[in-house]
PDB file with SEQRES, HELIX, SHEET and CRYST1 records, atoms N, CA, C and O in Angstrom:
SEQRES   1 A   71  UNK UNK UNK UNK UNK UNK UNK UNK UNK UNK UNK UNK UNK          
SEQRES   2 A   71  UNK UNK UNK UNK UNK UNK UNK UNK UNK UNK UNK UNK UNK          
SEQRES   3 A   71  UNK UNK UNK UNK UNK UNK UNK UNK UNK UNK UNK UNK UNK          
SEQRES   4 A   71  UNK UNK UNK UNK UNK UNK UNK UNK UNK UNK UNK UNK UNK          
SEQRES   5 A   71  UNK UNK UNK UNK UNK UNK UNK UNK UNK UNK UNK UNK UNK          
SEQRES   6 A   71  UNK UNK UNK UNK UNK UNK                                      
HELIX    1 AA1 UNK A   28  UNK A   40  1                                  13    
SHEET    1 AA1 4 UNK A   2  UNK A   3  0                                        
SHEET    2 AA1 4 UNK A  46  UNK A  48  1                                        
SHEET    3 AA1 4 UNK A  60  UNK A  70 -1                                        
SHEET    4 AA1 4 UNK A  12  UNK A  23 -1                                        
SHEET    1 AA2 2 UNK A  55  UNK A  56  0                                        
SHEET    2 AA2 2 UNK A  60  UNK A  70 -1                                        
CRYST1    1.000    1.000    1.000  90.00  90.00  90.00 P 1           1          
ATOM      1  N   UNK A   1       0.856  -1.171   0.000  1.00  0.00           N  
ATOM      2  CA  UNK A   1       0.000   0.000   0.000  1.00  0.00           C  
ATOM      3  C   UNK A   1       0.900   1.231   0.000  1.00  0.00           C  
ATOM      4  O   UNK A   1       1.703   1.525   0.886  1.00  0.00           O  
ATOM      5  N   UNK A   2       0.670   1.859  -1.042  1.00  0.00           N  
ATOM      6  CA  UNK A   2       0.980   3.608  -1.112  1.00  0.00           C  
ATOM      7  C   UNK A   2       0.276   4.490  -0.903  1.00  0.00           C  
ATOM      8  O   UNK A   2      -0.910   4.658  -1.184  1.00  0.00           O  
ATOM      9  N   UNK A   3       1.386   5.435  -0.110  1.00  0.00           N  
ATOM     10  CA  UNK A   3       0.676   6.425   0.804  1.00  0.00           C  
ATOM     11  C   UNK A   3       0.865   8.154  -0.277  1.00  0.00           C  
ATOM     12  O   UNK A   3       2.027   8.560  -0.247  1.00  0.00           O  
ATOM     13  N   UNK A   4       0.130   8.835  -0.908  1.00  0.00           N  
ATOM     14  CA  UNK A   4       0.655  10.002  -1.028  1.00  0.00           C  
ATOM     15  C   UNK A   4       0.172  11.122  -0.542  1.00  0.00           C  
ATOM     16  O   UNK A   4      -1.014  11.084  -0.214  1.00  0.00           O  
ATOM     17  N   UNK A   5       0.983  12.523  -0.339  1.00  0.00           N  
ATOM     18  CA  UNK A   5       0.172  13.438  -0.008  1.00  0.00           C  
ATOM     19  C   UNK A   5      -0.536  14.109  -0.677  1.00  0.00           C  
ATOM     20  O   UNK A   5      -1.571  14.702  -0.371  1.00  0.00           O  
ATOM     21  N   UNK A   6       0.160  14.020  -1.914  1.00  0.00           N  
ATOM     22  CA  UNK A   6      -0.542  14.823  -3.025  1.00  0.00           C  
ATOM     23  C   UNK A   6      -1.267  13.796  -4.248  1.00  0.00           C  
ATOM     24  O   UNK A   6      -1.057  12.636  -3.892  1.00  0.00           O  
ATOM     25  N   UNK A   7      -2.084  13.823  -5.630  1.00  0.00           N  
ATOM     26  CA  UNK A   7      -2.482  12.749  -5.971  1.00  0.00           C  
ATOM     27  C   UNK A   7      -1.505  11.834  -6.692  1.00  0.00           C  
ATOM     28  O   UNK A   7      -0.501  12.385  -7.141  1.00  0.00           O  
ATOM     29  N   UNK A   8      -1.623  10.664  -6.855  1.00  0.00           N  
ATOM     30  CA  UNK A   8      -0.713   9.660  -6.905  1.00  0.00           C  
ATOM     31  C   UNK A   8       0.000   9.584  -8.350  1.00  0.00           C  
ATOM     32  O   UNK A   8      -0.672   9.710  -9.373  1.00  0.00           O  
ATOM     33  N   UNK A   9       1.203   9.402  -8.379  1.00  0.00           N  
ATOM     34  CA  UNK A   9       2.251   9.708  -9.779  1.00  0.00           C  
ATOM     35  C   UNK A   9       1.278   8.986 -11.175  1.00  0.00           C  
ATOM     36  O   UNK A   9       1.254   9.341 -12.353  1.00  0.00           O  
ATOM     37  N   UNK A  10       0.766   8.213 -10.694  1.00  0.00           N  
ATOM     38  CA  UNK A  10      -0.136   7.147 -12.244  1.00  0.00           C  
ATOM     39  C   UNK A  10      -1.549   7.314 -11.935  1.00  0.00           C  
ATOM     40  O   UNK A  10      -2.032   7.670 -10.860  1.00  0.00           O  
ATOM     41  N   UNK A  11      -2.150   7.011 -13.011  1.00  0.00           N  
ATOM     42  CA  UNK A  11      -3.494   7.054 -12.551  1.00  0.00           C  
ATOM     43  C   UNK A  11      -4.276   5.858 -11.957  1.00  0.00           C  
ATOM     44  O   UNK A  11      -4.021   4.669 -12.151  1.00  0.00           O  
ATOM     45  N   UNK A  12      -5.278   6.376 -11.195  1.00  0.00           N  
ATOM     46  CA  UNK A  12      -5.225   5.361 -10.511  1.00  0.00           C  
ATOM     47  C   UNK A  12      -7.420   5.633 -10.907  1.00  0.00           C  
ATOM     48  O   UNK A  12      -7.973   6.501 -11.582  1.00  0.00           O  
ATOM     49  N   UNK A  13      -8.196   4.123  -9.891  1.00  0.00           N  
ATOM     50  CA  UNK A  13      -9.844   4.547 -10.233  1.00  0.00           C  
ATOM     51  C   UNK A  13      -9.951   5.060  -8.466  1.00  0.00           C  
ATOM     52  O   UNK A  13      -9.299   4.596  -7.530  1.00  0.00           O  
ATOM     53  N   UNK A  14     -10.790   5.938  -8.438  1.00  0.00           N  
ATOM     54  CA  UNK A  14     -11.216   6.174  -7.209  1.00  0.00           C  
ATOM     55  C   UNK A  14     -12.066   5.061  -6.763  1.00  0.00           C  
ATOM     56  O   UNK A  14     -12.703   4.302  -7.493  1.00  0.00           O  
ATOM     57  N   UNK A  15     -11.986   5.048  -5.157  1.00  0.00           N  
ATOM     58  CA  UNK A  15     -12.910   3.851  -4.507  1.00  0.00           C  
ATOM     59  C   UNK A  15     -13.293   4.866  -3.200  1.00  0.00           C  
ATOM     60  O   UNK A  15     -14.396   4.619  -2.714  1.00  0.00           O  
ATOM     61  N   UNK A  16     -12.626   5.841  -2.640  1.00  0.00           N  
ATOM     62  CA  UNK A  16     -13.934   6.646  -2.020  1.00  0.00           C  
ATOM     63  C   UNK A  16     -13.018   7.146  -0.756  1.00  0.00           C  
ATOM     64  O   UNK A  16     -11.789   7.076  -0.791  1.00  0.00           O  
ATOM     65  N   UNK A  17     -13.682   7.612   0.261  1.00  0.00           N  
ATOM     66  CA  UNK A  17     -12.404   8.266   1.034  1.00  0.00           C  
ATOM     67  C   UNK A  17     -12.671   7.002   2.128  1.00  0.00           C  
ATOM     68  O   UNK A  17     -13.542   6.134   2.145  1.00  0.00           O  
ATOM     69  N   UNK A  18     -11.326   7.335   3.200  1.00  0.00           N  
ATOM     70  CA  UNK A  18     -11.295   6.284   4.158  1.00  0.00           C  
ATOM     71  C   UNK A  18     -10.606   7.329   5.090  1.00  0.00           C  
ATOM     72  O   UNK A  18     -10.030   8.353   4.722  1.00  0.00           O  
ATOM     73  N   UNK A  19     -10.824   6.744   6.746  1.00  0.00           N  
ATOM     74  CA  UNK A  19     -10.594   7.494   8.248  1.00  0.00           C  
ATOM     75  C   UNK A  19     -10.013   6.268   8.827  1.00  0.00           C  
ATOM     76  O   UNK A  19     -10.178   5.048   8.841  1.00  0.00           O  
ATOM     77  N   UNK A  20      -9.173   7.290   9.349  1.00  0.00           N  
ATOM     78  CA  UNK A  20      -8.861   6.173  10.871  1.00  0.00           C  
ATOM     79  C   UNK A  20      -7.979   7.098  12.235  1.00  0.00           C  
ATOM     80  O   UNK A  20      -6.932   7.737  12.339  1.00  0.00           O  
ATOM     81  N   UNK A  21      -9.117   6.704  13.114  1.00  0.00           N  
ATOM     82  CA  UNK A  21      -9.277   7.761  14.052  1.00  0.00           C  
ATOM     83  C   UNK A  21      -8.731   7.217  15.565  1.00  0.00           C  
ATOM     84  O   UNK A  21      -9.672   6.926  16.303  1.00  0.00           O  
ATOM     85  N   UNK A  22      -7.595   7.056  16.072  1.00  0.00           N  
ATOM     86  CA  UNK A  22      -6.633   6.004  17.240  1.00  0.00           C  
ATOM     87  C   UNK A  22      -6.169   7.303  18.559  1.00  0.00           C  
ATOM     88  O   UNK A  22      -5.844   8.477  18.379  1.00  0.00           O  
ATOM     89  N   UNK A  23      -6.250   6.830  19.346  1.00  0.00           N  
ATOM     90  CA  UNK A  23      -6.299   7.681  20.465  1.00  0.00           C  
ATOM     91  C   UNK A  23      -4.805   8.533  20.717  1.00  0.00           C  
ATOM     92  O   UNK A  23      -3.754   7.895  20.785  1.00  0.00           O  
ATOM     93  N   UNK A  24      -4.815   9.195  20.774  1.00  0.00           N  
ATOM     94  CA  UNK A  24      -3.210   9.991  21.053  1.00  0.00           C  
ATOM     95  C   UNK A  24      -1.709   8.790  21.832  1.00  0.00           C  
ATOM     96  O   UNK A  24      -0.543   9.154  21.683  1.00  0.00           O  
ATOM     97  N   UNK A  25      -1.846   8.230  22.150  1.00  0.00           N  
ATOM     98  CA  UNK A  25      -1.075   7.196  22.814  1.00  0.00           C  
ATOM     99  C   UNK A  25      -0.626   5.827  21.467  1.00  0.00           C  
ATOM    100  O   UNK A  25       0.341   5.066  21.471  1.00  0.00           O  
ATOM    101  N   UNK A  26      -1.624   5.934  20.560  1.00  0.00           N  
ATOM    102  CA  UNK A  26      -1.268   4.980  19.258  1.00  0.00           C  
ATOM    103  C   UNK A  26      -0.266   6.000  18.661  1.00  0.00           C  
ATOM    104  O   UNK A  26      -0.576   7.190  18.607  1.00  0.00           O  
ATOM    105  N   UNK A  27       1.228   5.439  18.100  1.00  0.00           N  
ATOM    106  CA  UNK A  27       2.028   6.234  17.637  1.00  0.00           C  
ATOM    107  C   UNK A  27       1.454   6.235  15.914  1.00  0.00           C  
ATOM    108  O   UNK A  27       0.552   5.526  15.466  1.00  0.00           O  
ATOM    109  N   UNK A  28       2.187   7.137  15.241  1.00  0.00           N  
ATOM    110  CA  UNK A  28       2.183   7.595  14.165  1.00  0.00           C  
ATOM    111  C   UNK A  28       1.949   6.405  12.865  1.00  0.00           C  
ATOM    112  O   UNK A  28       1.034   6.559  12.056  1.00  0.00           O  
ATOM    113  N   UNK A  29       2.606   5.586  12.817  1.00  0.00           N  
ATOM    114  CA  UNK A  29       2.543   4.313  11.670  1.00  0.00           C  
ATOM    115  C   UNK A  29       1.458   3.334  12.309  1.00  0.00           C  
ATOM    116  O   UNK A  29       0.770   2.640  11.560  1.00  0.00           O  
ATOM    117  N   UNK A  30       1.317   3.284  13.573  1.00  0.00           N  
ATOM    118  CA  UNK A  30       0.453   2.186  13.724  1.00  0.00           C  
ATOM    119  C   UNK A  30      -1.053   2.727  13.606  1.00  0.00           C  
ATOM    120  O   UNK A  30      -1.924   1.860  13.543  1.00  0.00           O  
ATOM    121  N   UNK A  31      -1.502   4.251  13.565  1.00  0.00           N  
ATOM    122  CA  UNK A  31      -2.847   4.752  13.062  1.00  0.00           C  
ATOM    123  C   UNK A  31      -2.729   4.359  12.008  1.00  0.00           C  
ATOM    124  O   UNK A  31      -3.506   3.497  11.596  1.00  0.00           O  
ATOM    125  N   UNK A  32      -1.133   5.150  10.760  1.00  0.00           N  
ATOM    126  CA  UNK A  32      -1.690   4.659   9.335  1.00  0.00           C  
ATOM    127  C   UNK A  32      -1.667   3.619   8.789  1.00  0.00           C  
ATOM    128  O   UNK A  32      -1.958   3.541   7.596  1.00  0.00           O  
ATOM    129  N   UNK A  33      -1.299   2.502   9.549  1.00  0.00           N  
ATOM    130  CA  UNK A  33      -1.717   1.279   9.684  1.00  0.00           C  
ATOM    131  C   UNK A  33      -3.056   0.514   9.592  1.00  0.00           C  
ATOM    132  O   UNK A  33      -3.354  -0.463   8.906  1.00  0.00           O  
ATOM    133  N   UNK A  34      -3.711   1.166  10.395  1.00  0.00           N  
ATOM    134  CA  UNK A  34      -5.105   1.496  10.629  1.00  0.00           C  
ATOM    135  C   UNK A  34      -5.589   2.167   8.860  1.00  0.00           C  
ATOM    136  O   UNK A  34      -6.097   1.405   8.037  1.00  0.00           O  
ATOM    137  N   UNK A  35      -5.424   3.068   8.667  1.00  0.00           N  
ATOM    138  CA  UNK A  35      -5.788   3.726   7.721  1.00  0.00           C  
ATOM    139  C   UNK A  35      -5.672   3.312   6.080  1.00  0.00           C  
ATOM    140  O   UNK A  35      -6.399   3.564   5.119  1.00  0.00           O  
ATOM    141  N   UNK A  36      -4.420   2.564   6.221  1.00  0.00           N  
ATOM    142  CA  UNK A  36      -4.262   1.780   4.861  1.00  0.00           C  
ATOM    143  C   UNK A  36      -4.892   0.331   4.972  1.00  0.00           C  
ATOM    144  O   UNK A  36      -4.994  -0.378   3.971  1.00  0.00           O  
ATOM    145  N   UNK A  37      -5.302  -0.073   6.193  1.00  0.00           N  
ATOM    146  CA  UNK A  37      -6.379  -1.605   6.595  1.00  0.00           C  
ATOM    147  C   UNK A  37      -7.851  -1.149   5.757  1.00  0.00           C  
ATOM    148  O   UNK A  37      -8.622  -1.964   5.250  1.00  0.00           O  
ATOM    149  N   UNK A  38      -8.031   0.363   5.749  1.00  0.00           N  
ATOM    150  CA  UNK A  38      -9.611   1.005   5.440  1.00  0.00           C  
ATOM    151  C   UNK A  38      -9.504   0.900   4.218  1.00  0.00           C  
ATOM    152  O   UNK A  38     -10.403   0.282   3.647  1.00  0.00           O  
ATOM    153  N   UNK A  39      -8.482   1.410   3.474  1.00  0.00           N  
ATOM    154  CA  UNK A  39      -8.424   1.214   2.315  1.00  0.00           C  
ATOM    155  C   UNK A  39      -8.317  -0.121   1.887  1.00  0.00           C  
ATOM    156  O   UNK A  39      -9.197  -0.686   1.237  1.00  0.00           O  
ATOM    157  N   UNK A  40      -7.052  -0.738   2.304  1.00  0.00           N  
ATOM    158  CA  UNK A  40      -7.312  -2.068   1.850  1.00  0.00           C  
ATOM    159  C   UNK A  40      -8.755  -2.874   1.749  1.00  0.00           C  
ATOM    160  O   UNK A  40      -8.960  -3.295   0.610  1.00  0.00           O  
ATOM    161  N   UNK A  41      -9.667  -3.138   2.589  1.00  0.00           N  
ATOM    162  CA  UNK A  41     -11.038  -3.443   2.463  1.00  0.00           C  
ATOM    163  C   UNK A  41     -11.992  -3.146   1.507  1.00  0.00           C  
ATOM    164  O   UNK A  41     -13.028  -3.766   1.266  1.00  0.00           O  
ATOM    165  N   UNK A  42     -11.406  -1.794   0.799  1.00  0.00           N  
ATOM    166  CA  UNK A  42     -12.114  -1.507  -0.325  1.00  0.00           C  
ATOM    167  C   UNK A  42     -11.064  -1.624  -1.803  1.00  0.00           C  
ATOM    168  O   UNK A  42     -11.229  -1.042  -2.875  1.00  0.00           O  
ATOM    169  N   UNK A  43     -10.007  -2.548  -1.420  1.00  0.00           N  
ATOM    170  CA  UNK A  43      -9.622  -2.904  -2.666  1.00  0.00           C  
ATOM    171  C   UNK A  43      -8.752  -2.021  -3.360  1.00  0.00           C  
ATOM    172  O   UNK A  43      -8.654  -1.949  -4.585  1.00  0.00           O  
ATOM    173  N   UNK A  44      -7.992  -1.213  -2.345  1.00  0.00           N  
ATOM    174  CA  UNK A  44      -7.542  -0.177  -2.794  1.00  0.00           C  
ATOM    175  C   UNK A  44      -6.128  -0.923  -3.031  1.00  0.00           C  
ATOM    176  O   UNK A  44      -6.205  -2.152  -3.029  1.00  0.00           O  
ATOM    177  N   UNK A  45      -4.632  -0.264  -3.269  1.00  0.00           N  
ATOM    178  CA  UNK A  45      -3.323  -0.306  -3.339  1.00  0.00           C  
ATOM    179  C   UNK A  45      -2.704   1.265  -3.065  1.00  0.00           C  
ATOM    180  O   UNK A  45      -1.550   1.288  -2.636  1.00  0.00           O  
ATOM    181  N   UNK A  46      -3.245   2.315  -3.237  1.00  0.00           N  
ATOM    182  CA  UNK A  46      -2.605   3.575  -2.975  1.00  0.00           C  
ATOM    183  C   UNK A  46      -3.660   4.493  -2.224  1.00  0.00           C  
ATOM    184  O   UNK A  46      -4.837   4.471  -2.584  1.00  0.00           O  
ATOM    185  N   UNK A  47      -3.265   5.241  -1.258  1.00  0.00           N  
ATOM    186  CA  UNK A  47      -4.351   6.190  -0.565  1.00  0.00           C  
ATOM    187  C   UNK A  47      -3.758   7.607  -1.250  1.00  0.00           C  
ATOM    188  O   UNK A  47      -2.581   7.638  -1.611  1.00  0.00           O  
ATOM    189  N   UNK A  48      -4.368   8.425  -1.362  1.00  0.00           N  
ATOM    190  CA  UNK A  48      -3.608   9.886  -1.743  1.00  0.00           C  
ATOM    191  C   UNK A  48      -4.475  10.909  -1.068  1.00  0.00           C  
ATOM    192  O   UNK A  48      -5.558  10.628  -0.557  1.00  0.00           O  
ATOM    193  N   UNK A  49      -3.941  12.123  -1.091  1.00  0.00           N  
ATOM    194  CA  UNK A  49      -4.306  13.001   0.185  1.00  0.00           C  
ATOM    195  C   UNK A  49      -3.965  13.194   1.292  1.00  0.00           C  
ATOM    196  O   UNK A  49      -4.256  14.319   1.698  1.00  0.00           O  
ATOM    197  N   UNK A  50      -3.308  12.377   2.182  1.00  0.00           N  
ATOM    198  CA  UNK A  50      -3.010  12.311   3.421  1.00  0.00           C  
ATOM    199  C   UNK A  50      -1.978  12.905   3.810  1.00  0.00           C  
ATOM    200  O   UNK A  50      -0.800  12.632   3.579  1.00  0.00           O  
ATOM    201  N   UNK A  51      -2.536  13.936   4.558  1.00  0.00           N  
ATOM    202  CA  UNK A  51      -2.321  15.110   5.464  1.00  0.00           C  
ATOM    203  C   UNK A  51      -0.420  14.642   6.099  1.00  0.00           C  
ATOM    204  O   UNK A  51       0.055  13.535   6.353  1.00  0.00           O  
ATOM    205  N   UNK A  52       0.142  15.872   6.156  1.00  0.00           N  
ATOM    206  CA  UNK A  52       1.999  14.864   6.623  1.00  0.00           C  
ATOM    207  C   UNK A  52       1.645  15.138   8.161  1.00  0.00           C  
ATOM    208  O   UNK A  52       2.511  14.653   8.889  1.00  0.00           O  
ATOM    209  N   UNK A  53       0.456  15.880   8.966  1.00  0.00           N  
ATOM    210  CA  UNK A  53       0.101  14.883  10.455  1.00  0.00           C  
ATOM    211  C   UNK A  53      -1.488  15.286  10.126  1.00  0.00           C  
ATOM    212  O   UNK A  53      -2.126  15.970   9.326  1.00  0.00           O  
ATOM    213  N   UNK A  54      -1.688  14.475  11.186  1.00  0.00           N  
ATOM    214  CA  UNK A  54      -2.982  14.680  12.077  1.00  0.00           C  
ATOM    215  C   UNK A  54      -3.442  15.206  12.503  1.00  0.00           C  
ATOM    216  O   UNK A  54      -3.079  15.919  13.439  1.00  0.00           O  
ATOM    217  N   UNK A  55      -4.712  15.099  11.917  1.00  0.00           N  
ATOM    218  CA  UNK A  55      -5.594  16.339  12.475  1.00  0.00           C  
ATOM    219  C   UNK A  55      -6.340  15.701  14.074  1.00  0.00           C  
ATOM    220  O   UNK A  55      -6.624  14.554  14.419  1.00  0.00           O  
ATOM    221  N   UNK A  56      -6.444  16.754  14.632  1.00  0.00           N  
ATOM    222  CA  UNK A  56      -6.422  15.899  16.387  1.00  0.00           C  
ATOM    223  C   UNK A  56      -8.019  16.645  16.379  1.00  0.00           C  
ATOM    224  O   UNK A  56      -8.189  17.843  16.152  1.00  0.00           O  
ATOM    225  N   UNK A  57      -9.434  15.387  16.759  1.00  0.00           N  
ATOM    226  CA  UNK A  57     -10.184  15.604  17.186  1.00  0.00           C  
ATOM    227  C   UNK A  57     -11.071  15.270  18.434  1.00  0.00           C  
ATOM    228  O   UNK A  57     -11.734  14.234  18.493  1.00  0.00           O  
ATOM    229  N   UNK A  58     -11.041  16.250  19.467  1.00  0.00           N  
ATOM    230  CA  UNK A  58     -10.802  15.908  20.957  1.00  0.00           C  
ATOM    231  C   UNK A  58      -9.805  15.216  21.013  1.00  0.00           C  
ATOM    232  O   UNK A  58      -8.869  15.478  20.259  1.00  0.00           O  
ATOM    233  N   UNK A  59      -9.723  14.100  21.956  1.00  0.00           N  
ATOM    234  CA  UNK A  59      -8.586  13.346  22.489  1.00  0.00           C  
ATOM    235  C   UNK A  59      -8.062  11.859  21.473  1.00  0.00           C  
ATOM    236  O   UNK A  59      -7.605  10.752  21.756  1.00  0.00           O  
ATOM    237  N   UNK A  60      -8.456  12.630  20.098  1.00  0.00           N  
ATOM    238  CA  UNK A  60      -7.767  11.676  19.583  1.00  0.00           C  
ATOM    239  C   UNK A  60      -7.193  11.994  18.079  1.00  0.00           C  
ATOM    240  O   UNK A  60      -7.688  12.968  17.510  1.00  0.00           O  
ATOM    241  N   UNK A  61      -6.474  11.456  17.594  1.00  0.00           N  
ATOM    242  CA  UNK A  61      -5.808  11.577  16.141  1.00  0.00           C  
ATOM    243  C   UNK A  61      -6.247  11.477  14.952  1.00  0.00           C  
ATOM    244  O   UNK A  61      -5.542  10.527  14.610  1.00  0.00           O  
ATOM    245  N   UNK A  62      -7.118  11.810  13.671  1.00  0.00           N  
ATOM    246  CA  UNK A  62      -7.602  11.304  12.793  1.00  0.00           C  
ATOM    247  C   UNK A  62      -6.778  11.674  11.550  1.00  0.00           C  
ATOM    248  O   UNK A  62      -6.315  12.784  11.290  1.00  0.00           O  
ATOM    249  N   UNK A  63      -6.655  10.280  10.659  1.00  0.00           N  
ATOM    250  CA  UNK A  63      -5.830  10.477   9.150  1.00  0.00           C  
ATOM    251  C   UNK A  63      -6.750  10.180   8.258  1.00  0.00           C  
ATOM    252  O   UNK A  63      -7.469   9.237   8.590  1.00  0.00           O  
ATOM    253  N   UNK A  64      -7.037  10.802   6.946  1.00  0.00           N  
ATOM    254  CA  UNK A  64      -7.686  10.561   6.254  1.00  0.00           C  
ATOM    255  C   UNK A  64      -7.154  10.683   5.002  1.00  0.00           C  
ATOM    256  O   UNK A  64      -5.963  10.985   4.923  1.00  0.00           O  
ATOM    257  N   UNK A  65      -7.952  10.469   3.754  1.00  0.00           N  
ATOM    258  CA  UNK A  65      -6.976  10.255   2.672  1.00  0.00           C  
ATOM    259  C   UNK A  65      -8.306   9.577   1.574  1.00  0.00           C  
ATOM    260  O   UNK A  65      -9.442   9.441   2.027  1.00  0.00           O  
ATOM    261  N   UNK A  66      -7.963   9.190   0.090  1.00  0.00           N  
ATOM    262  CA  UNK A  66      -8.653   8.502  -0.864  1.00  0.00           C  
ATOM    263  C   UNK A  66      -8.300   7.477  -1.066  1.00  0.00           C  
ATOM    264  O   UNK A  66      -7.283   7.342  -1.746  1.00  0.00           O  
ATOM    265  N   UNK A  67      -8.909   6.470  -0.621  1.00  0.00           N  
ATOM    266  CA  UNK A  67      -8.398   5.117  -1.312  1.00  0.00           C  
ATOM    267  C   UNK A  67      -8.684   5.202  -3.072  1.00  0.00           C  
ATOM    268  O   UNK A  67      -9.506   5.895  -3.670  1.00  0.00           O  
ATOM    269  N   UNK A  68      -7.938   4.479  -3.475  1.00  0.00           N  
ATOM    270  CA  UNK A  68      -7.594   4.065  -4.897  1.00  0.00           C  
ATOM    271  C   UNK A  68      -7.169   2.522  -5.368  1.00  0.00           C  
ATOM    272  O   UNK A  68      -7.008   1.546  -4.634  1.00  0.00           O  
ATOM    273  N   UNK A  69      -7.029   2.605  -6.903  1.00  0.00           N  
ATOM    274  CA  UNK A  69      -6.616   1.012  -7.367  1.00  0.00           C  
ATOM    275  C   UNK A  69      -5.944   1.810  -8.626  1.00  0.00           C  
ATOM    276  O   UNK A  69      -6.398   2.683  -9.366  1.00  0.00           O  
ATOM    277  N   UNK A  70      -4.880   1.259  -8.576  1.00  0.00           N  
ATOM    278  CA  UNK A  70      -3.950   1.763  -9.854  1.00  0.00           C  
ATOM    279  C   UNK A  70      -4.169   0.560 -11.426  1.00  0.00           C  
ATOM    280  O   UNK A  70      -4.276  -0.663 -11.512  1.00  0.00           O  
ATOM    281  N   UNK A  71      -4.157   1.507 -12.292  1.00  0.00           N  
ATOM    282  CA  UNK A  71      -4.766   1.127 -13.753  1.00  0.00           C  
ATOM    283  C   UNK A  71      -3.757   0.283 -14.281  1.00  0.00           C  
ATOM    284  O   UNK A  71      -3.886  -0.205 -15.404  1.00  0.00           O  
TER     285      UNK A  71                                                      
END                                                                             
């Protein structure tokens, strides 16, 4: 799974956005861990969009991003 921030070098089909939202105490790779699992489920291989941190809502961390499938 590829992660970008901006949209992804090839084209890819959209499959829709994905969250993953882990409490401040989950470090950094193991949320987007979390976050590329969301994508994966929908069949994705690359997420694009995702923010270089987290956006913190209340007491916890959320990453978000587009899952995708490259052509």
């Amino acid at each position: 799974m590829q992660v970008f921030e901006d949209s992804p070098p090839r084209q890819t089909d959209n499959l829709g956005p994905v969250r993953a939202r882990c409490t401040t105490d989950v470090g950094r790779e193991a949320c987007l861990r979390t976050l590329k699992d969301a994508a994966c489920r929908l069949g994705a291989d690359v997420v694009w969009g995702v923010a270089d941190a987290p956006r913190v809502v209340g007491d916890k961390n959320e990453w978000s991003g587009r899952a995708a499938h490259t052509r």
